[in-house]
C-alpha atoms as a printed R data frame, in Angstrom:
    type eleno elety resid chain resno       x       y       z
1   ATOM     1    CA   UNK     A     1 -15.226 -14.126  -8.085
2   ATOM     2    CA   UNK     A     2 -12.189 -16.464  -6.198
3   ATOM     3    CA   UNK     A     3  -8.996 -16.478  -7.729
4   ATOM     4    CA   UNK     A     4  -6.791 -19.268  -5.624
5   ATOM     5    CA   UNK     A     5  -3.015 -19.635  -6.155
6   ATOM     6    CA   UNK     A     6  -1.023 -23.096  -6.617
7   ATOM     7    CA   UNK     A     7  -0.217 -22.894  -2.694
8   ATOM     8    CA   UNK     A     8  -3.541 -22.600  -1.843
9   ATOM     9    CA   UNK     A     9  -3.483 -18.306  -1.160
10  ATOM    10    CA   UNK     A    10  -7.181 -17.539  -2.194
11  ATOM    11    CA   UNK     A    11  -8.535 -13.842  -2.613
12  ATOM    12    CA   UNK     A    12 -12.501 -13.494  -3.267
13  ATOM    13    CA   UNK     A    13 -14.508 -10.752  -4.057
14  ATOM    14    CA   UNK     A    14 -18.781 -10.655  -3.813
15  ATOM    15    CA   UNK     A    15 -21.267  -8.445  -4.387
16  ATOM    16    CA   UNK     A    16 -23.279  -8.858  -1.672
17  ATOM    17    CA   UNK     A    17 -27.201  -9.068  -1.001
18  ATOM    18    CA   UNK     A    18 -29.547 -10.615   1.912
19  ATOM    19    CA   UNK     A    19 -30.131 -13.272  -1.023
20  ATOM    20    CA   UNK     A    20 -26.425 -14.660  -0.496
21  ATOM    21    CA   UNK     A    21 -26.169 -14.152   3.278
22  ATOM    22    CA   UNK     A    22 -25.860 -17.734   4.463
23  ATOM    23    CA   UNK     A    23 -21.780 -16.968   3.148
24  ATOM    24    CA   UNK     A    24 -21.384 -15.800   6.599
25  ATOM    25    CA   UNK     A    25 -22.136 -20.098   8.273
26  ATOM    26    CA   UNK     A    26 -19.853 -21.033   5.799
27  ATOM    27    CA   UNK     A    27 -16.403 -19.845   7.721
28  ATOM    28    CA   UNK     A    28 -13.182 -19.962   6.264
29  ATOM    29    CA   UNK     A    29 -10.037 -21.225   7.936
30  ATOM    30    CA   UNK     A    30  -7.207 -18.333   8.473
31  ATOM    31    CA   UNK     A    31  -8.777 -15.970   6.102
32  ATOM    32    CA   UNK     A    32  -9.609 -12.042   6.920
33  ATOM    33    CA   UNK     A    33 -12.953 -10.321   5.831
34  ATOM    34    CA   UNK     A    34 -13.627  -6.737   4.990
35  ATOM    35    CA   UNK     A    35 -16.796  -5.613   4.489
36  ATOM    36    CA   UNK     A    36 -17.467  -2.341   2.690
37  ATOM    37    CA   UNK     A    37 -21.421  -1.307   3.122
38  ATOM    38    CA   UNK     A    38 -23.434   0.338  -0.137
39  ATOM    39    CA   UNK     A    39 -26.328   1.475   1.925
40  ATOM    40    CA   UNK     A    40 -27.678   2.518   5.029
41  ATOM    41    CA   UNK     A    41 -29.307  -0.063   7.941
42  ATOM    42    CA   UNK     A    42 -27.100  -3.012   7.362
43  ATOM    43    CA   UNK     A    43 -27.909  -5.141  10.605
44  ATOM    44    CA   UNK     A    44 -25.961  -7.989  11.918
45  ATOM    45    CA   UNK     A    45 -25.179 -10.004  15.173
46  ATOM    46    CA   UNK     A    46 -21.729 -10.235  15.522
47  ATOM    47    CA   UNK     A    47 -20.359 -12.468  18.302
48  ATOM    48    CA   UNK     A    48 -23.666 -11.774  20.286
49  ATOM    49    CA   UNK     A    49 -24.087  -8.037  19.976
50  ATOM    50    CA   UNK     A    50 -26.460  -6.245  17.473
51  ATOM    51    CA   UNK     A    51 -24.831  -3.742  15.215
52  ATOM    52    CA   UNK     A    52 -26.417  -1.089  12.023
53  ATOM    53    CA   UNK     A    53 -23.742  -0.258   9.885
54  ATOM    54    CA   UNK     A    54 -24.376   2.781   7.670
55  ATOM    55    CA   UNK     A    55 -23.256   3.766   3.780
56  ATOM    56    CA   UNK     A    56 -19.811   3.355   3.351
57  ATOM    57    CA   UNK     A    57 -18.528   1.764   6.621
58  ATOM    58    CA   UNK     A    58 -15.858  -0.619   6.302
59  ATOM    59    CA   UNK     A    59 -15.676  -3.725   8.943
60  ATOM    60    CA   UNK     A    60 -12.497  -5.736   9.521
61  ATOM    61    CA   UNK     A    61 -13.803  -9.245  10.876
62  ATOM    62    CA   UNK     A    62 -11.423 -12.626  11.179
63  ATOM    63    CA   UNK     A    63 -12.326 -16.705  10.782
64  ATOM    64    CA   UNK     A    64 -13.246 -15.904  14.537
65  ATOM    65    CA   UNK     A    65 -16.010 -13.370  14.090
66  ATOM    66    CA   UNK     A    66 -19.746 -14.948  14.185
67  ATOM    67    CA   UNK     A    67 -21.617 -12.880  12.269
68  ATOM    68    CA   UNK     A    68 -25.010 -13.255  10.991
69  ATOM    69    CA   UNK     A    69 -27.092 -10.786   9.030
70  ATOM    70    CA   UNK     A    70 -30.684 -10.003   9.945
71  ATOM    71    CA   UNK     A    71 -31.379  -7.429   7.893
72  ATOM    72    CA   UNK     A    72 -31.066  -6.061   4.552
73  ATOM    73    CA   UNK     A    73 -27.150  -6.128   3.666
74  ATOM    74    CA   UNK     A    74 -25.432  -4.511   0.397
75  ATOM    75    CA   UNK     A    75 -21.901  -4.815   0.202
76  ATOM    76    CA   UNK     A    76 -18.534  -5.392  -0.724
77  ATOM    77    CA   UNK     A    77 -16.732  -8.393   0.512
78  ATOM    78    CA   UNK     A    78 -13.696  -9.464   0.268
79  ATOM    79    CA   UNK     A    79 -12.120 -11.859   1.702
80  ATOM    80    CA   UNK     A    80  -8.832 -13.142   1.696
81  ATOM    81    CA   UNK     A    81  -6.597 -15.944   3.676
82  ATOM    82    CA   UNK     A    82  -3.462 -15.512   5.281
83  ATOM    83    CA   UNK     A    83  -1.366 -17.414   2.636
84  ATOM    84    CA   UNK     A    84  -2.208 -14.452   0.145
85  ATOM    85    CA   UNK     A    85  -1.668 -11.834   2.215
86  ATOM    86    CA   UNK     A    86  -0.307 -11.887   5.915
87  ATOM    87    CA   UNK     A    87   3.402 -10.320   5.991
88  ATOM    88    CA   UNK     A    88   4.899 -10.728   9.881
89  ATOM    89    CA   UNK     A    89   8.042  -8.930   9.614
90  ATOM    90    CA   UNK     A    90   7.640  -6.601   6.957
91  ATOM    91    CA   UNK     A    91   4.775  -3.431   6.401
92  ATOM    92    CA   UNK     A    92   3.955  -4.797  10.122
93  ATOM    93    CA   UNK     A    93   0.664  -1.595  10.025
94  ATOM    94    CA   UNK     A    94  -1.287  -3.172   7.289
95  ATOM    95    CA   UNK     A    95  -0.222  -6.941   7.930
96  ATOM    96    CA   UNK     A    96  -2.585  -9.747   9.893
97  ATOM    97    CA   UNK     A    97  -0.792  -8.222  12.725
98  ATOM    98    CA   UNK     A    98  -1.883  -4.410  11.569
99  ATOM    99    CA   UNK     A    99  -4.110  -2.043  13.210
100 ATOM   100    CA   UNK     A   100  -7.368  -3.351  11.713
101 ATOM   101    CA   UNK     A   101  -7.076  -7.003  12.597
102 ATOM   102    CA   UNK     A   102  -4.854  -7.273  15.743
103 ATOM   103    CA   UNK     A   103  -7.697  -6.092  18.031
104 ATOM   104    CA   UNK     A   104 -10.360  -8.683  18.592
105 ATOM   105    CA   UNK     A   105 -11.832  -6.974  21.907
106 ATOM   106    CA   UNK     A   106 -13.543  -4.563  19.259
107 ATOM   107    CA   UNK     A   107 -14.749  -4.524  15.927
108 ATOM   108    CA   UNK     A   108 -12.487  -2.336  14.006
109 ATOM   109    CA   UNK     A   109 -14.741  -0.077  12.048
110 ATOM   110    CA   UNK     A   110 -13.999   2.641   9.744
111 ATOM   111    CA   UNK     A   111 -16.294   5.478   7.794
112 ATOM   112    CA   UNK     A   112 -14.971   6.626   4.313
113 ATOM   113    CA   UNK     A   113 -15.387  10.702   4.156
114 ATOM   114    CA   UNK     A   114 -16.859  11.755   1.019
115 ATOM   115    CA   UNK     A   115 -13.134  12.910  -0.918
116 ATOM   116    CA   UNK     A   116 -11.976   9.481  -0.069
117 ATOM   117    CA   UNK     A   117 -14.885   7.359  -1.882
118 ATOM   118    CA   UNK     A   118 -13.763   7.845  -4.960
119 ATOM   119    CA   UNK     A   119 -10.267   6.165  -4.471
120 ATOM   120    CA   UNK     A   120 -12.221   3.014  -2.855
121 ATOM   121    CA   UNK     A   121 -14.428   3.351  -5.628
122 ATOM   122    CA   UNK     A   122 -11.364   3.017  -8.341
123 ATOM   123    CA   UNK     A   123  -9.579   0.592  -6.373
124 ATOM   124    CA   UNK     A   124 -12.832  -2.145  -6.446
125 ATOM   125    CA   UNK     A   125 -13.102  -1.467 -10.085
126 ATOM   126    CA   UNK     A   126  -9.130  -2.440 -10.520
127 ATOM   127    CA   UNK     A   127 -10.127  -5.702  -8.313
128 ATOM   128    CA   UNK     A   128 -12.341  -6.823 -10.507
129 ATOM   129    CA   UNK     A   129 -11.054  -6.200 -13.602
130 ATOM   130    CA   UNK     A   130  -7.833  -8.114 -12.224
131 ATOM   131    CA   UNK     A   131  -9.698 -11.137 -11.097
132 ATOM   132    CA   UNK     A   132 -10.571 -11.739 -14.889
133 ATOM   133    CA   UNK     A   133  -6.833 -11.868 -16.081
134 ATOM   134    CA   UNK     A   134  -5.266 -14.922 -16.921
135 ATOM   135    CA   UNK     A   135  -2.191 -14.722 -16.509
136 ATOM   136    CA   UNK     A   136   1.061 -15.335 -14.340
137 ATOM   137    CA   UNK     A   137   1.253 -11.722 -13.046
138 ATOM   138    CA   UNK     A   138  -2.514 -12.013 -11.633
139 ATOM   139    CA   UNK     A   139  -1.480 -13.139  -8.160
140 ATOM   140    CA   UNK     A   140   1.618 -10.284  -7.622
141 ATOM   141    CA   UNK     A   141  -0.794  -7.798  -8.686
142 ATOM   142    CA   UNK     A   142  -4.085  -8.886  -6.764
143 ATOM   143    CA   UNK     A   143  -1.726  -8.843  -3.648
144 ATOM   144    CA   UNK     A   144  -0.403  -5.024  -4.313
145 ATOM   145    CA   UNK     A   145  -4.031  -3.862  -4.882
146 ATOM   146    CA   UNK     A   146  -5.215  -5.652  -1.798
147 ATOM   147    CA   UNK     A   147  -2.042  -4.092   0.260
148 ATOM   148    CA   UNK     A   148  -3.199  -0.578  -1.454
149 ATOM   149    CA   UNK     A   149  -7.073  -1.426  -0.213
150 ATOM   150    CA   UNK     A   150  -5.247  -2.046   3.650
151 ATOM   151    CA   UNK     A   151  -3.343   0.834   3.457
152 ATOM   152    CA   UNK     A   152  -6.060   3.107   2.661
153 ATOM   153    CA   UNK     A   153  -8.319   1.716   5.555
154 ATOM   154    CA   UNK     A   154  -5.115   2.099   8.029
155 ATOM   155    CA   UNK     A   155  -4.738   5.497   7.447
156 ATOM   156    CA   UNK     A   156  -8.240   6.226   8.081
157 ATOM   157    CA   UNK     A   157  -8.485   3.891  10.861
158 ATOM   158    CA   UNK     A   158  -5.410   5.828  12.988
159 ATOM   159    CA   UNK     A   159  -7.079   8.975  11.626
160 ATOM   160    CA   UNK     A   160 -10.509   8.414  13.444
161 ATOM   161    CA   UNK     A   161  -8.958   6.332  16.022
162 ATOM   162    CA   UNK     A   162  -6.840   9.063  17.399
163 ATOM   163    CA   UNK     A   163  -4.188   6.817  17.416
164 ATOM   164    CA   UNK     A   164  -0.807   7.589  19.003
165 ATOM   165    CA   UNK     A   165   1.973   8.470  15.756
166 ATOM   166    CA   UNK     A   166   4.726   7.337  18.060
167 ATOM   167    CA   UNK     A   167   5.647   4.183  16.290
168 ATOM   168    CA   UNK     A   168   7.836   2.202  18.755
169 ATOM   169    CA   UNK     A   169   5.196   2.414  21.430
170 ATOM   170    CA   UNK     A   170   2.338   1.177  18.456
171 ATOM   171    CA   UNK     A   171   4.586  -1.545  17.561
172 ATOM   172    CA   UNK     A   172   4.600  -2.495  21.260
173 ATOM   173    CA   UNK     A   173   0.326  -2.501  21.869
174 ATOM   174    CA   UNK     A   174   0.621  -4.178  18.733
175 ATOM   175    CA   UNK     A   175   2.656  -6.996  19.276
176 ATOM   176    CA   UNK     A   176   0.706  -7.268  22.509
177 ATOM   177    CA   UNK     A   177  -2.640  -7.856  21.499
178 ATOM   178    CA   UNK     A   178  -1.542 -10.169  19.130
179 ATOM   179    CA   UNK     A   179   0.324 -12.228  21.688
180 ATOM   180    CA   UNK     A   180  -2.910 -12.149  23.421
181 ATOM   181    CA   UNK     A   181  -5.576 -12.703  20.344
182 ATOM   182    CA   UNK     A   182  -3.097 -16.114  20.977
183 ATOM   183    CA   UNK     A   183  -2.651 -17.200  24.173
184 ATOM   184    CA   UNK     A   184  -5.725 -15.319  25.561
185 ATOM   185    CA   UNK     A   185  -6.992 -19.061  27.208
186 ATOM   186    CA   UNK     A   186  -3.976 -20.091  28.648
187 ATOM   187    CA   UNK     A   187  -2.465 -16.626  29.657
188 ATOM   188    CA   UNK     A   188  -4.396 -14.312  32.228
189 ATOM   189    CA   UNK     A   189  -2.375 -11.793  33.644
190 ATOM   190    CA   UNK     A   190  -0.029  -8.882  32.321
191 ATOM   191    CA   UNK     A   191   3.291 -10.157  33.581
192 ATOM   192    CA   UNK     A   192   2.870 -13.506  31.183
193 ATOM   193    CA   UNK     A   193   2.783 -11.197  28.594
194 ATOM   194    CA   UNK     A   194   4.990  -9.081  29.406
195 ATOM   195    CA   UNK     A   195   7.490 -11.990  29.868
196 ATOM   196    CA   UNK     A   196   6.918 -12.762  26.312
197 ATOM   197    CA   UNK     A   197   7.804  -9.266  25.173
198 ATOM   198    CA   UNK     A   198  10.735  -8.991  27.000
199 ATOM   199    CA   UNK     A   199   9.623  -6.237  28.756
200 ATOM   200    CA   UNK     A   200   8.414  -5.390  32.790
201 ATOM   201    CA   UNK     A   201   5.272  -5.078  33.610
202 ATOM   202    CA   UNK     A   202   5.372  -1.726  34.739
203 ATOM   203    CA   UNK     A   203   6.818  -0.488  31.366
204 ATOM   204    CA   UNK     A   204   3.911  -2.581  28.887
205 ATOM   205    CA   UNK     A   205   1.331  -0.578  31.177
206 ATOM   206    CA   UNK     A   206   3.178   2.902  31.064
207 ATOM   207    CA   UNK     A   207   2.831   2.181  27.345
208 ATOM   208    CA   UNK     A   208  -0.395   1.733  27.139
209 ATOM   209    CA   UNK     A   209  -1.117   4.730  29.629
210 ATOM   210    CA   UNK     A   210   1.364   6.782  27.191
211 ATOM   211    CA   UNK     A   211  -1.336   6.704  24.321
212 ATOM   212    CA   UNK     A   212  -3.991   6.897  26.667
213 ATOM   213    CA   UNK     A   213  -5.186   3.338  25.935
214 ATOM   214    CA   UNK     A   214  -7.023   0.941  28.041
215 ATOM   215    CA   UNK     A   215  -5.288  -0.683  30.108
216 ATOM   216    CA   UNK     A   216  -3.171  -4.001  28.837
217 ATOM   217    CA   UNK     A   217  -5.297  -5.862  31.635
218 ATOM   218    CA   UNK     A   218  -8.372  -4.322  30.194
219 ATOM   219    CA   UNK     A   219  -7.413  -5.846  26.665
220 ATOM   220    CA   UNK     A   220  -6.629  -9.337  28.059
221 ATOM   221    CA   UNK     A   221 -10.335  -9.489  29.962
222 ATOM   222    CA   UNK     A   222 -12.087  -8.026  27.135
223 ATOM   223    CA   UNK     A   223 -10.812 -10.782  25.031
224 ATOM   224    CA   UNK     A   224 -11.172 -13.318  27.129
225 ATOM   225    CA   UNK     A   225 -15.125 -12.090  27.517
226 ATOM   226    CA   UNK     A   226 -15.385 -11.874  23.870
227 ATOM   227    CA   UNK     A   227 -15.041 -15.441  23.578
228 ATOM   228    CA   UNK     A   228 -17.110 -16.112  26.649
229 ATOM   229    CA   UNK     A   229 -20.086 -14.329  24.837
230 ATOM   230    CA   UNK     A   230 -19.487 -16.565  21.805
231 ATOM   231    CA   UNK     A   231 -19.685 -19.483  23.861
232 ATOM   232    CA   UNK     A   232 -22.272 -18.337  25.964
233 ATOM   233    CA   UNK     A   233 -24.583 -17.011  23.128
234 ATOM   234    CA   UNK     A   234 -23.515 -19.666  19.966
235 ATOM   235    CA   UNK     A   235 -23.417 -22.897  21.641
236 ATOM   236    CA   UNK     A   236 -25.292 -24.937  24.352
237 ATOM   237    CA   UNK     A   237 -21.821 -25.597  26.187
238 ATOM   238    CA   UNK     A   238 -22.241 -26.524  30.026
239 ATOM   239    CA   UNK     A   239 -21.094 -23.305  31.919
240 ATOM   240    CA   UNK     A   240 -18.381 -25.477  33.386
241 ATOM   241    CA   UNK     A   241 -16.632 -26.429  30.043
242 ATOM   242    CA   UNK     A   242 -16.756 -22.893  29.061
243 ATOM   243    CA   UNK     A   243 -15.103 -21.958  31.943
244 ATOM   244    CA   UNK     A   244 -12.609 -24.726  31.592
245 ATOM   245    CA   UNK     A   245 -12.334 -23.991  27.562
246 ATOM   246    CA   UNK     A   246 -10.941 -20.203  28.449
247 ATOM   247    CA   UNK     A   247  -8.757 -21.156  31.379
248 ATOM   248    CA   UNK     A   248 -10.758 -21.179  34.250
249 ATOM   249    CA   UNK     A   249 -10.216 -24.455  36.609
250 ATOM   250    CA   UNK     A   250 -13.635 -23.715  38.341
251 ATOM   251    CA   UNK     A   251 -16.947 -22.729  37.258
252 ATOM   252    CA   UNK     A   252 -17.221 -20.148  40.550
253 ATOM   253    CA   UNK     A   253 -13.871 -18.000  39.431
254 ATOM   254    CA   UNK     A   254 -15.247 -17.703  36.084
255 ATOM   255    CA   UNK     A   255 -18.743 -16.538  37.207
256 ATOM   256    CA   UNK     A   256 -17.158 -14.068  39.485
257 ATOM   257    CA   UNK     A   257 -15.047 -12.432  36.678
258 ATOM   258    CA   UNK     A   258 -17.837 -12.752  34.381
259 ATOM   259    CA   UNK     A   259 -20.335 -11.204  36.141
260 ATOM   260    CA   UNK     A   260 -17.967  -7.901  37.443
261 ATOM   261    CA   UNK     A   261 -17.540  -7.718  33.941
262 ATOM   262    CA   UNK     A   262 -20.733  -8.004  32.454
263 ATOM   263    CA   UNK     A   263 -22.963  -6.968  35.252
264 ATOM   264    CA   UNK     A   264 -24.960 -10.751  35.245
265 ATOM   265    CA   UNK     A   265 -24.020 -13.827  36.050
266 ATOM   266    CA   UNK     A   266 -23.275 -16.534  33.040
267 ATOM   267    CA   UNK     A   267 -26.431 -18.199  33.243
268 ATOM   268    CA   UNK     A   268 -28.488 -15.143  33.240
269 ATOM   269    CA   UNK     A   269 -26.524 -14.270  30.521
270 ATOM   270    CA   UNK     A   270 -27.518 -17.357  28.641
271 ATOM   271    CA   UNK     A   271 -31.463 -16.785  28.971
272 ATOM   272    CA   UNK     A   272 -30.919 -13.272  27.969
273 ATOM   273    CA   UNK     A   273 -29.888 -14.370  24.940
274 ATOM   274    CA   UNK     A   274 -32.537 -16.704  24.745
275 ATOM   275    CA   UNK     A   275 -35.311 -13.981  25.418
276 ATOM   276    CA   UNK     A   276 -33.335 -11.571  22.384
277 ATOM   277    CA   UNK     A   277 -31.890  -8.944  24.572
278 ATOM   278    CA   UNK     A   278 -28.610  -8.673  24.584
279 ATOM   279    CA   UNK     A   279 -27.927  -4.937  24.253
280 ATOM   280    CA   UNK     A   280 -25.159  -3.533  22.101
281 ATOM   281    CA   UNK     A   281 -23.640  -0.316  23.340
282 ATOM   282    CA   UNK     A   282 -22.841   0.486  19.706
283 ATOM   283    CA   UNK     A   283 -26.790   0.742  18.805
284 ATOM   284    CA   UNK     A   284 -29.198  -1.792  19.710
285 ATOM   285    CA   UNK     A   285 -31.378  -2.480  16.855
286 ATOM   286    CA   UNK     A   286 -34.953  -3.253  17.806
């Protein structure tokens, strides 16, 4: 089911089985996924790395997420585009710029406890019935349910996330890794960020240590290794324009930094993947 607006705003909602996996090679520009798993042992590769996700895990992927499924997969999906639903300035927590899709380093990942099932359970129901209606309310109220369905996830998300309740300094790490989710090939270092903030340096990473976060460094080079992998593992790239693609002038700076962060070099990286074992530290699935 797709409802799509006069502007172009789309919202769609699948059942999901293995039958209709090849929906994951069909990407979608600027539109958001969640994915909200009806049974155990639902395998993927995401950007390189194998993950199981059990009954009644949510994941939060964007248009930049490579997923494929290799298993058996039962879910909900829905996915939206940023034209429905992506408010900057306003309800900043469960906007594109929110806790469950600012952070690209990580897959955000969520469990729904047993007392909270049944509100995600009335919610989907409410979806669907909506997506039949006809008439010129559809849209407005699509758009509340879906900011409901964020909501809901945030909470639990901060909940099991241990996040920090201290909003100012949230708004900050926020605001961060979105400036780097943008300029992550062009911008290495924390003072270019911190430029952009408005803020020193020494203050962005007293933030971070604050909330006992990793490091605003740590964010920038595991985003910039994210998209390394994706290169690395999706395409058959020269090393060289990889480097060059992410920011790297020469192909010997970028082995160095991808090797101390990855323990092997790029090209043995490469013929891992070729040989099938790239591990995941989230649960390798054999």
């Amino acid at each position: 089911m797709k409802v799509q607006g006069k502007t172009n705003e789309f919202i769609e909602l699948i059942e999901l089985d293995f039958s209709s996996f090849t929906i994951f090679n069909q990407p979608v520009p600027s539109s958001l996924l969640i994915l909200w798993f009806q049974t155990d042992d639902n395998n993927f590769i995401i950007d390189g790395k194998r993950y199981s996700f059990a009954k009644n895990q949510i994941v939060f992927l964007t248009e930049f997420h490579k997923a494929d499924a290799i298993k058996k997969v039962s879910a909900k999906f829905l996915r939206f585009n940023r034209s429905f639903y992506c408010v900057i300035d306003h309800d900043i927590e469960v906007s594109c710029k929110g806790v469950l899709f600012f952070g690209a380093s990580q897959l955000p990942i969520i469990t729904i406890p047993d007392e909270e099932i049944e509100h995600f359970q009335i919610l989907w129901k409410m979806f669907v019935i909506e997506m039949h209606s006809k008439d010129g309310l559809q849209i407005g109220m699509l758009q509340m349910m879906l900011k409901r369905y964020l909501i809901l996830s945030t909470r639990l998300y901060k909940k099991q996330h241990q996040l920090s309740i201290i909003k100012k300094e949230i708004d900050i790490i926020r605001e961060f890794n979105f400036l780097v989710e943008q300029n992550f090939k062009t911008k290495h270092t924390v003072i270019e960020y911190a430029e952009l903030l408005n803020k020193s340096p020494k203050t962005i990473s007293n933030i971070f240590s604050k909330i006992n976060s990793k490091s605003p460094l740590k964010y920038i080079q595991e985003r910039i290794m994210l998209e390394a992998r994706r290169l690395l593992y999706y395409t058959d790239k020269p090393i060289k324009e990889i480097a060059y693609e992410i920011g790297y002038d020469d192909i010997q700076t970028f082995s160095r930094f991808f090797k101390t962060q990855e323990g092997v070099s790029p090209s043995e990286y490469k013929e891992k993947r070729t040989l099938g074992t790239i591990a995941n530290p989230l649960g390798i699935i054999t």
